[in-house]
N, C-alpha and C positions, 0 to 999 in steps of 0.2 A: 567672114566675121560672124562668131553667135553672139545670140542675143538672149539675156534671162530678162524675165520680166516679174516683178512678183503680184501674185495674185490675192489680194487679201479678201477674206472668210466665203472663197468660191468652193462651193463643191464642182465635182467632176463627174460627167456623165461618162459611161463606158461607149459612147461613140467621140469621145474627145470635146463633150461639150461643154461651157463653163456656164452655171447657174451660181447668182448671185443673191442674198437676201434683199426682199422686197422692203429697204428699209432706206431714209434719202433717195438724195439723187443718181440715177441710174448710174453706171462706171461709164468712164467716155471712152472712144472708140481702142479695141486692142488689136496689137502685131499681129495680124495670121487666121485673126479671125470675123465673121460678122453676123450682126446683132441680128437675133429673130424678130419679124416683122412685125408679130402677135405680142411679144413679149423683151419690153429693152432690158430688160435681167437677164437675161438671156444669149449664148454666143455660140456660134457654131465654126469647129475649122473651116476656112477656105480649103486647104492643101486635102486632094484625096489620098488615100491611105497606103502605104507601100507596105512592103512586105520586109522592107529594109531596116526602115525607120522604127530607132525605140527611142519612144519619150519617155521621161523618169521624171518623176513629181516627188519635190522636196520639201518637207515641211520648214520651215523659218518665219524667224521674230512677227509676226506679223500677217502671215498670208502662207502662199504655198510659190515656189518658183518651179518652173518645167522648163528641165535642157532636155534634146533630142541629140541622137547619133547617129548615123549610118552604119551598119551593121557591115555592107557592100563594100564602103572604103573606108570603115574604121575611121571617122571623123568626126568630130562632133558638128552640127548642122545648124540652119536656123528656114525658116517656111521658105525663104525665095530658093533656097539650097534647092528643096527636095522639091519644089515647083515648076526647077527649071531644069531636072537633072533627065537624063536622057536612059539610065538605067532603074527610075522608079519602075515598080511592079506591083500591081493593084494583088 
């Protein structure tokens, strides 16, 4: 099963990380990823990086949503996929 989640007014670090404006209350916890310990705006993937995996960032009404796929089986994926997958390749 995937899973989209939508992200609203997060930028995107090019190590896949989600930075949030320092504005309210922090975002609560999200799918895949976890919070920097210095800073709760802030999110870092769990899943390290394969060589397989494309995630693709959508913009919509709101925020931004990110589906991932497996390039290897032409799948679309979701973090526990590619965390548990025995042909990830860093």
């Amino acid at each position: 099963m995937t899973t989209s989640e939508l992200f609203p007014q997060a930028r995107f670090g090019l190590n896949g990380d989600l930075l949030f404006p320092r504005r309210g209350d922090p975002p609560k916890a999200i799918n895949g990823y976890i919070r920097d310990k210095g800073d709760e705006y802030v999110f870092h993937p769990i899943v390290k990086n394969c060589k397989h995996r494309n995630s693709i960032w959508t913009k919509v009404c709101g925020g931004m949503v990110q589906k991932h796929t497996c390039n290897h089986f032409n799948i679309p994926i979701c973090f526990l996929d590619c965390s548990n997958c025995p042909e990830r390749v860093e």
